[in-house]
N, C-alpha and C positions, 0 to 999 in steps of 0.2 A: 714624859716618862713612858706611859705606854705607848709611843713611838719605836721609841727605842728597845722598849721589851721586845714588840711586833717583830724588828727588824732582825734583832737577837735569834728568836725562834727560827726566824725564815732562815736562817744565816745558818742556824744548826739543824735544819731539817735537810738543806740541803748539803751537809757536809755526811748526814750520817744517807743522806741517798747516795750519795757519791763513792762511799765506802762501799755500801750493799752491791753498791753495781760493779766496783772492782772486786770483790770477794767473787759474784757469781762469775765474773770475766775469769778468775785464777779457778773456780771450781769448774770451768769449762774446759781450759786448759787442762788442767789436771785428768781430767776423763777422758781426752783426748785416747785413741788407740794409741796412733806413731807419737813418739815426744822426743826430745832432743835427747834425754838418756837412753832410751833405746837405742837412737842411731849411736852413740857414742858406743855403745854395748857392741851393737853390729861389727860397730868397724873395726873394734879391739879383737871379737871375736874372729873377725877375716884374718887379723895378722897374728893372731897365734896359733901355731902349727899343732898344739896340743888340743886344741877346740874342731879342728878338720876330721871331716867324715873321708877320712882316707881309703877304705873300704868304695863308696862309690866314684872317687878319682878314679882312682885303678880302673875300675871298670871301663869310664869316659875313655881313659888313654886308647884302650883294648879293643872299645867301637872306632876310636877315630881313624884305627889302621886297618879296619874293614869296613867303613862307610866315611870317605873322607866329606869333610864340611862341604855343603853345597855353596854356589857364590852370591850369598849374603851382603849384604852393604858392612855388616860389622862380621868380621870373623869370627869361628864358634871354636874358640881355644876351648879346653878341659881348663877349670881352674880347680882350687881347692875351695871347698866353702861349710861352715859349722854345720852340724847336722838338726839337721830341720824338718816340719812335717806338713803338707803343703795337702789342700785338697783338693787342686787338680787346677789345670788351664790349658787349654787348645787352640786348634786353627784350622779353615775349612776356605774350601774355592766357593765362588759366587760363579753364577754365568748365567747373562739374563739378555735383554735387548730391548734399547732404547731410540724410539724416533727411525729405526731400520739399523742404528747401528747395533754392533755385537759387543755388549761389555760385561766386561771381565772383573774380578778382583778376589780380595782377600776378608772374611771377617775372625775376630779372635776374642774367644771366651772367658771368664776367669768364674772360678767355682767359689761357693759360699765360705764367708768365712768373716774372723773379726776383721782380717783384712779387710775385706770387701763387700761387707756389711751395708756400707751408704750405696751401692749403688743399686741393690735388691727393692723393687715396692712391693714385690708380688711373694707371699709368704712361702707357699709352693716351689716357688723357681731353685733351682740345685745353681744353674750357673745363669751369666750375663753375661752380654756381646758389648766390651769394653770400646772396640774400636772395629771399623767398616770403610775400605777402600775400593770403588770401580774407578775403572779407567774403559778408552776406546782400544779395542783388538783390531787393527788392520791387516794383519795376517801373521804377522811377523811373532811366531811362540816355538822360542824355543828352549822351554821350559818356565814354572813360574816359583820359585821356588818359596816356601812360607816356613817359620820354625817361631814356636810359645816357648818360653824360660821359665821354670821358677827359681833357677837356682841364686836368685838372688831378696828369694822370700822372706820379708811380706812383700816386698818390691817385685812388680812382674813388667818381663819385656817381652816381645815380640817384633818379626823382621821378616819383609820377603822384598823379593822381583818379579815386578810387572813385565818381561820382556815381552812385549806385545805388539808394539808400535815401531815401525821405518824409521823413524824419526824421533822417539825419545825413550827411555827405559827408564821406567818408574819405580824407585827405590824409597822405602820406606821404614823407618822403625815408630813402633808406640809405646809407652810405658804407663802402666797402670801402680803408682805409688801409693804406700800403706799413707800417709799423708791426706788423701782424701784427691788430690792432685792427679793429672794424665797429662798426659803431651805425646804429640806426634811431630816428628819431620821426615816432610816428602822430596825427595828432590833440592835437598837444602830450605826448605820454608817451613819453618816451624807453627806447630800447630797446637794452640792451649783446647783440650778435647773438652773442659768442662762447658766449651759454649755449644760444641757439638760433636760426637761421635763417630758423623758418616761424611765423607771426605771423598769428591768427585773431582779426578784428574784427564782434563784435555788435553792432549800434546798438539800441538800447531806445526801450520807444514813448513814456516819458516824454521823450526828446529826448539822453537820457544815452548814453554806449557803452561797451562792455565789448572787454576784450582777454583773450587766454591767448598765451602764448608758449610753443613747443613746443621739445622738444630737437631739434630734428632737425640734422642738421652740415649743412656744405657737403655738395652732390651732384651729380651729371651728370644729363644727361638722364632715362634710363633711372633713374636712384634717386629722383627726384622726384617723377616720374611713379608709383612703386607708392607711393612715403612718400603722397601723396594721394590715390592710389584705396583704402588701408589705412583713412585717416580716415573712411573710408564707417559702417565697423562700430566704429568706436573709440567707444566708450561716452562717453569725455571732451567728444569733439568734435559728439559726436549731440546732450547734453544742451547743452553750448555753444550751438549754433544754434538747437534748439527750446524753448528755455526760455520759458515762457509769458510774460517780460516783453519778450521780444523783439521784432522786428519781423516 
């Protein structure tokens, strides 16, 4: 009999942990920023023309026929999109030198927000460097072009060209999704950025290129800046660039 009680209790001790732990699993869910009715909201809201901030289309049109799009990997059409209020995101050249060679790239920021809340440690920081790309310059620039979106907020994109190299042009977009999610692809190889941020591209004189993906997290200004003067002496990143089949 008290076997059987024992067995009883156990039986319902863990039926009611089992509950508690899917209750907290669905109240996690539920706190969630991005959630599946949002994006459902999003995407209703893109396709009705009653919800478009028609007022800044107009405008988009009115630049693009006095600063035609530079050549991006993804083209930068004017679309229509809800009106929305975004606290800011940007993009900024790098240029540093590694092992004797001269490398070059792109870093891109995104500013505080519930969007972008997870990626903040520092209570202070206004914005963080989402995503970080060098590459090897061998002489060949002519031009590098970089461009930040919000217009797809909470969801943020960004896009440039490395034109730098004889031998290969480094093309690139990243996106920093309200989801907690990023991704990058370089060159066709896709990149999940939550394993790392900064993203080192060799091009080979065979015509081929190589990648390393680094741990480095999100970071401010100030953290990006020493995580790339560090790369100076980092033995990973020396042989990375100078490896004899390089460029």
């Amino acid at each position: 009999m008290k076997t059987n009680f024992l067995l009883t209790l156990i039986f319902l001790l863990g039926l009611l942990s089992s509950c508690n732990s899917q209750s907290e699993k669905k109240d996690s869910l539920s706190e969630s920023y991005w959630t599946l009715k949002k994006a459902k909201k999003m995407a209703s809201d893109f396709n009705s023309p009653d919800k478009w901030d028609n007022k800044t289309l107009e405008m988009e049109v009115e630049n693009l026929k006095t600063y035609p799009p530079s050549d991006f990997p993804l083209f930068e059409s004017p679309f229509p999109t809800p009106e929305y209020s975004s606290p800011g995101n940007g993009n900024g050249p790098i240029q540093t030198e590694i092992s004797g060679k001269k490398i070059i790239g792109h870093n891109v920021i995104i500013a505080r927000g519930e969007h972008s809340e997870h990626l903040f440690k520092n209570t202070a920081d206004k914005y963080v460097t989402y995503f970080t790309i060098l590459t090897i310059a061998d002489g060949k620039e002519t031009g590098n072009p970089v461009s930040a979106t919000s217009r797809n907020h909470p969801h943020y994109l960004s896009q440039g060209s490395l034109n730098t190299s004889t031998k290969s042009r480094v093309d690139w977009i990243a996106t920093q999704l309200a989801d907690k999610n990023a991704y990058a692809i370089v060159n066709s190889r896709f990149f999940d950025l939550r394993v790392g941020r900064l993203i080192l591209v060799a091009p080979q004189k065979d015509g081929s290129i190589r990648f390393y993906q680094t741990d480095a997290p999100p970071m401010n200004t100030k953290e990006r800046e020493i995580y790339i003067e560090k790369l100076k002496t980092n033995e990973i990143a020396i042989e990375f660039f100078k490896h004899e089949n390089g460029i």
